[in-house]
C-alpha positions as CSV (number, residue, x, y, z in Angstrom):
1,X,-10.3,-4.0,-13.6
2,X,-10.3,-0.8,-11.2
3,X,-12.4,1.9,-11.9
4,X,-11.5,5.0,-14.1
5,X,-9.8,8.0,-11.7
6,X,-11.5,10.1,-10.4
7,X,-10.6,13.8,-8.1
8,X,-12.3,14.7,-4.9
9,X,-15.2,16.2,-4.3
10,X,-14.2,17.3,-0.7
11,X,-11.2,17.9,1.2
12,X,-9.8,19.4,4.3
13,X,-7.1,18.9,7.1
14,X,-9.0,17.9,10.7
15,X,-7.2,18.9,14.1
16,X,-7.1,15.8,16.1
17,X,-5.1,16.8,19.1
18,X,-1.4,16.5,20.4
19,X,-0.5,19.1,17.5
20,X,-1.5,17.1,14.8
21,X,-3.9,17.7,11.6
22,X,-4.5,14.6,9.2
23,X,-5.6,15.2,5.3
24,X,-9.1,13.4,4.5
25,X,-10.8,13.3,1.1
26,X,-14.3,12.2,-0.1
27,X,-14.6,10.9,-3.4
28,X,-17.2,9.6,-5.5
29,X,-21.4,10.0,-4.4
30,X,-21.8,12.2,-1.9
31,X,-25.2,10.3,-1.0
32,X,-23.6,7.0,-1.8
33,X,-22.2,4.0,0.6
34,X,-20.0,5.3,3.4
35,X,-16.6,3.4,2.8
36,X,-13.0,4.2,4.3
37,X,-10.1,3.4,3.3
38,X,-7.0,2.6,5.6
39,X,-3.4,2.6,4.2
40,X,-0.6,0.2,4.8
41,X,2.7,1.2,5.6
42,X,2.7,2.4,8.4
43,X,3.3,5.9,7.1
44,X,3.0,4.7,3.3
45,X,-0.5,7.5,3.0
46,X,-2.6,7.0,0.8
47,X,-2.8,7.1,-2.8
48,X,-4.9,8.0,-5.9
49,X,-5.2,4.6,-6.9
50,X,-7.1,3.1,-3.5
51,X,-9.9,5.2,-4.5
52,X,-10.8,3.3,-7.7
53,X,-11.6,0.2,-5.8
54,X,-14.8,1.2,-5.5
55,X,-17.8,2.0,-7.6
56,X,-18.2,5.8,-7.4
57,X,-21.8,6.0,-8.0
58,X,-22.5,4.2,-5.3
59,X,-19.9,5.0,-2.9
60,X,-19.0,7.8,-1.0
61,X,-15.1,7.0,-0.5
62,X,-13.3,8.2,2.6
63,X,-9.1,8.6,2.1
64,X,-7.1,9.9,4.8
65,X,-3.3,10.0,5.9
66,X,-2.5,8.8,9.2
67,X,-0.8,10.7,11.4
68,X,2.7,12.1,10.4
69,X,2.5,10.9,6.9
70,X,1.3,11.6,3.3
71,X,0.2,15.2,3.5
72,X,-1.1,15.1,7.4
73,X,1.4,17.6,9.4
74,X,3.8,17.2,11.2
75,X,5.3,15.1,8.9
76,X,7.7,12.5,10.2
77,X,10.1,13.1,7.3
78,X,11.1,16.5,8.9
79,X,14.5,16.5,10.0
80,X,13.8,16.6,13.5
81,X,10.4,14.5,14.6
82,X,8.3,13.7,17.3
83,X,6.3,10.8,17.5
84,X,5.3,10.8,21.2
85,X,1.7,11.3,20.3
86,X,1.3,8.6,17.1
87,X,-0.1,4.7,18.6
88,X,-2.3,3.1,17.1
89,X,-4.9,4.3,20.2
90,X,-4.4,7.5,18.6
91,X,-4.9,6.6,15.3
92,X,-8.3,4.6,16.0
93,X,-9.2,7.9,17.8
94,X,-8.5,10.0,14.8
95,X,-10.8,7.6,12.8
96,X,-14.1,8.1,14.9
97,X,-13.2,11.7,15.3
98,X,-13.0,11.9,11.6
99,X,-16.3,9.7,11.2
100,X,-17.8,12.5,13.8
101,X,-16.9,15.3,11.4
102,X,-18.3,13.6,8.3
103,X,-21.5,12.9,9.7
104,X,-21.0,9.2,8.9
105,X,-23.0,6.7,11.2
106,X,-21.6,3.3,9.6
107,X,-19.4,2.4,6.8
108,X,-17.4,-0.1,5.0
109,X,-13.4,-0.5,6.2
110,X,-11.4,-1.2,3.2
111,X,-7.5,-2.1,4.5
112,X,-4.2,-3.9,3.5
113,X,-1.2,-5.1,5.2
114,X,-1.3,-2.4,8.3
115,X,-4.4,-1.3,7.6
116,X,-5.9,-4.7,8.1
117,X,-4.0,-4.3,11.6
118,X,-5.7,-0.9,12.2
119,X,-8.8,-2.1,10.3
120,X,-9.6,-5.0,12.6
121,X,-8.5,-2.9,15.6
122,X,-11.2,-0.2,14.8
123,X,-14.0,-2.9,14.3
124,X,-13.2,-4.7,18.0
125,X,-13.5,-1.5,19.4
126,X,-16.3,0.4,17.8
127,X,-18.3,-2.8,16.0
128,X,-21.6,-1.0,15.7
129,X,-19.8,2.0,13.5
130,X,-18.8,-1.1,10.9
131,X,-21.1,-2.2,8.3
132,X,-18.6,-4.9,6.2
133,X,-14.5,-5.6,5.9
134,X,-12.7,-6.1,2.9
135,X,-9.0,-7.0,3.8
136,X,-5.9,-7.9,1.7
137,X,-2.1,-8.6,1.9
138,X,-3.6,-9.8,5.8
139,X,-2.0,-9.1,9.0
140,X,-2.6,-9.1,12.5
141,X,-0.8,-7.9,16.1
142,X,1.4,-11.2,16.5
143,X,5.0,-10.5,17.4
144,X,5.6,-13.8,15.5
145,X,4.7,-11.5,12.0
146,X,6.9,-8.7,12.5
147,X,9.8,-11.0,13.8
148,X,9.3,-13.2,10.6
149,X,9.2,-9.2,8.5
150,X,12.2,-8.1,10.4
151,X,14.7,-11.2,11.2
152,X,12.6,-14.3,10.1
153,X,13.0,-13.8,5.9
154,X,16.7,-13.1,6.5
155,X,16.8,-17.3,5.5
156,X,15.2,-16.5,2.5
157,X,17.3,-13.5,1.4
158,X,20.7,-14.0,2.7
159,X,22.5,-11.4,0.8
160,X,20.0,-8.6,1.3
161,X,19.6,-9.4,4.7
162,X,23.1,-9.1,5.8
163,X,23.1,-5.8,4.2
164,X,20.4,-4.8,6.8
165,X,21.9,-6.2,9.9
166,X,25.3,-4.9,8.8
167,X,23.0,-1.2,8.7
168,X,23.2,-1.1,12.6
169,X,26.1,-1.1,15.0
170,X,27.9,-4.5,15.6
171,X,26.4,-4.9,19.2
172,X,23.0,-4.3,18.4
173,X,23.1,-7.2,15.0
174,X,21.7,-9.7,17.3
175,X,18.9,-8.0,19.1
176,X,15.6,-6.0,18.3
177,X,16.8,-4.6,14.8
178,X,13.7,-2.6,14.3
179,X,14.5,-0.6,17.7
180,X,17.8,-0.2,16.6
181,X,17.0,1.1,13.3
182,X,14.4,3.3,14.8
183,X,17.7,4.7,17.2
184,X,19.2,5.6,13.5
185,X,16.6,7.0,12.1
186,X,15.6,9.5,14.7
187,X,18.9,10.8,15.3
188,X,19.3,14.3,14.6
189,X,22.6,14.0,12.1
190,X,21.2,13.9,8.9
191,X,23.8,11.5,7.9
192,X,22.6,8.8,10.1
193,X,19.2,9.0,9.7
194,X,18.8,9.4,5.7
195,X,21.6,5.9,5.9
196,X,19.4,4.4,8.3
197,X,16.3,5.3,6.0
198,X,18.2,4.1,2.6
199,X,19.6,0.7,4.2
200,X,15.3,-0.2,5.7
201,X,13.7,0.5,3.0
202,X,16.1,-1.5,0.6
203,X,15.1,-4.4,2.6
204,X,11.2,-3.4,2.6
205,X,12.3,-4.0,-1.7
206,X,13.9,-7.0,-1.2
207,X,11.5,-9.0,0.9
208,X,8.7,-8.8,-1.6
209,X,9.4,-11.3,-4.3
210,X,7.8,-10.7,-7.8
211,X,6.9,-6.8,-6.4
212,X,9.0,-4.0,-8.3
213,X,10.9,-1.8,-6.2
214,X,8.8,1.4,-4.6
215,X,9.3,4.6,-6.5
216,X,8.3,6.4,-3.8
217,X,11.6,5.3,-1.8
218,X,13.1,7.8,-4.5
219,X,12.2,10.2,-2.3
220,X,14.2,11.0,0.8
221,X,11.5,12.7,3.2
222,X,9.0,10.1,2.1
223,X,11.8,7.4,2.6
224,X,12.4,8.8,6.0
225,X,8.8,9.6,7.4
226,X,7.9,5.5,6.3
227,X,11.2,4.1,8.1
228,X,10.4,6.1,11.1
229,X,6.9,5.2,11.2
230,X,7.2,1.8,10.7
231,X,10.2,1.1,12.9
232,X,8.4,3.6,15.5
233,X,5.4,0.9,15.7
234,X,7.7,-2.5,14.9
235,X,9.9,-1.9,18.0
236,X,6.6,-0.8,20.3
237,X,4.8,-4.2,18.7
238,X,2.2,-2.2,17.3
239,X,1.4,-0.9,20.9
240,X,-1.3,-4.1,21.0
241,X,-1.0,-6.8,23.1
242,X,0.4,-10.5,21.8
243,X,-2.3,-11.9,19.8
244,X,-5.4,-9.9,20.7
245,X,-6.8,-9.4,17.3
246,X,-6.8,-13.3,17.0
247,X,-8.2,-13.9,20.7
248,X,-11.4,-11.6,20.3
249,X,-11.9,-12.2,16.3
250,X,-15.1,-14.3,17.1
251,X,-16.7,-10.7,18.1
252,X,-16.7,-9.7,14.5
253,X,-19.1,-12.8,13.4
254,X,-21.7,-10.2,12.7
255,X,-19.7,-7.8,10.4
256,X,-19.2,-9.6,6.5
257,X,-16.0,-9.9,5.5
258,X,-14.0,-10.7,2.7
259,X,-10.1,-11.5,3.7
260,X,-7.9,-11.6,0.1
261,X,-4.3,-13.1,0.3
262,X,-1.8,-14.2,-1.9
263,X,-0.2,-17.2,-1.8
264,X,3.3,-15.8,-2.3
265,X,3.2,-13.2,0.3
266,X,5.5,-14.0,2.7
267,X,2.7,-13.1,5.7
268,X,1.3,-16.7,4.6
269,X,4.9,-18.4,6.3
270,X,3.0,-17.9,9.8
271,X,-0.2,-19.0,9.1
272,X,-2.3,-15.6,9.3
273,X,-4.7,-15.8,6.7
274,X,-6.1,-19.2,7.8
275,X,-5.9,-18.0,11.4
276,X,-7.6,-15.1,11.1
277,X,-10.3,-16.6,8.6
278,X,-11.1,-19.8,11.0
279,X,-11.4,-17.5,14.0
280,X,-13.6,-15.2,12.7
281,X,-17.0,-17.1,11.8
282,X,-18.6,-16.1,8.8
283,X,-15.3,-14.6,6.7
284,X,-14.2,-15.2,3.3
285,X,-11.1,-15.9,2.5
286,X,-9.9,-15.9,-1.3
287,X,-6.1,-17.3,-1.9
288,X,-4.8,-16.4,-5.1
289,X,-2.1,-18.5,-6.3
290,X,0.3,-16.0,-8.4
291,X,0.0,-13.1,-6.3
292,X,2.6,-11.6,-3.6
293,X,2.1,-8.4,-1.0
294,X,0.5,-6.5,-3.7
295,X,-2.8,-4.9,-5.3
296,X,-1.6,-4.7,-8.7
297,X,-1.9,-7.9,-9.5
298,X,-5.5,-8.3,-12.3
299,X,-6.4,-11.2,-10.1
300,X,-6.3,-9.2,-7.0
301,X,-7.6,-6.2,-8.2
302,X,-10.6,-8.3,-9.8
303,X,-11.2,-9.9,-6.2
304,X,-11.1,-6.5,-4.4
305,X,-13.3,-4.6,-6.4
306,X,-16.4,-7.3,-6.8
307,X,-16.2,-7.5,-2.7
308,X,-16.7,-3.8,-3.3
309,X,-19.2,-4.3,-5.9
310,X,-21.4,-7.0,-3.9
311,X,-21.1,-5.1,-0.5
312,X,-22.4,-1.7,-2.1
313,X,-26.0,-3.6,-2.7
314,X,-26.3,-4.0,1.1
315,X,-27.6,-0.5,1.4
């Protein structure tokens, strides 16, 4: 059971370069366990809920939007958007900078889906700044996983995945769809672009079995900034090279970790979980056998929060 909500203590919006300011917020003790947390999407932000996954008398809670998303500025929902200056080098940067700011020397990385991406790319590069992982819904840098997100379910969801293909011009069906859905959606005609965003993110709904679909789609800018954003790093393959994370996971053997999957999530089709966990001594991995790409589920949210729990005893 998560914990009750609870508001910020602390908030603020940190320049980070290229034109760019990203929201943070500090929650829970202000003396407690350093912890950040680092949202999926990309360009999903982050929400109230991820900060009752910890305890917050013994955490101090780190939240903050990446760039162009939730309330950091610009926001890739504009109309018009830019997104020459958002990689994921940038984003790791924006991280440390943020760490600077807060005064932080270690803490706890707390990530799902993307955020394990951006999560374990943060620990390869700066592994004395982690103290302990706790990852969920896993992923990694393979092109094999965004292939099997973008082309590889279409098997599994015929109908809903002819609807997406049919989204993009006739010559481009067969290729990269993310690049050409990235095309759409950063065309200047709002037309095309809010079409582009409707059609992608009905088939981010229909490739999660047993998930509801995302309120938040209900909106358009939100709708639009997450497309962008996650086409933007889909097409550029996360702007990692093949199978790196995997490669150099043996590096982390110092840093606990607790990896949390659920059997029905489709990430399981390429093997990532067991992957991961094998190549990276000293992990725990926890399968839970009635749960998708989700953190609602009880089971998953129990999991989650005694990792949490345990790792907040460590000092």
């Amino acid at each position: 059971m998560v914990y009750p909500e609870i508001e910020p203590y602390e908030h603020g919006m940190l320049d980070v370069g290229d034109g760019h300011e990203i929201y943070w917020e500090t929650c829970g003790n202000p003396a407690g366990k350093p912890a950040l947390v680092v949202h999926g999407g990309p360009g999903s932000g982050c929400s109230a809920n991820l900060r009752r996954f910890f305890d917050p008398a013994r955490y101090r809670i780190v939240l903050a939007d990446q760039r162009g998303c939730g309330r950091s500025t610009p926001h890739a929902g504009a109309p018009v958007a830019d997104l020459s200056a958002n990689t994921t080098d940038h984003l790791i940067a924006d991280f440390e900078l943020l760490r600077t700011r807060l005064g932080i020397g270690k803490w706890l990385l707390f990530g799902g889906s993307w955020g394990s991406v951006l999560s374990l790319t943060y620990a390869l590069r700066h592994p004395g700044r982690v103290g302990e992982i706790v990852l969920m819904g896993l992923a990694t840098d393979r092109f094999i996983e965004v292939e099997m997100l973008i082309r590889g379910l279409g098997a599994y969801f015929p109908e809903d995945f002819a609807r997406f293909r049919e989204g993009v011009p006739e010559s481009e069906r067969d290729g990269d769809l993310s690049a050409a859905y990235h095309r759409l959606l950063m065309d200047p005609d709002p037309a095309v672009h809010h079409r582009a965003a409707k059609d992608w993110c009905a088939w981010e709904d229909a490739m999660l079995p047993g998930v509801p679909p995302h309120d938040v789609f209900e909106d358009p800018a939100y709708r639009l900034c997450f497309a962008r954003l996650v086409t933007h790093y889909f097409s550029n393959r996360a702007f990692l090279p093949d199978g790196e994370i995997l490669r150099r996971a043996g590096e982390l053997a110092g840093i606990p970790a607790v990896l949390v999957q659920g059997v029905l999530d489709t990430n399981n089709l390429v093997g990532t979980p067991w992957l991961l966990h094998h190549a990276w001594p000293g992990s725990e991995l926890v399968l839970l056998d009635d749960v998708g790409h989700t953190v609602s589920a009880a089971s998953m949210q129990d999991v989650l929060i005694g990792a949490t729990d345990r790792f907040a005893l460590r000092g």
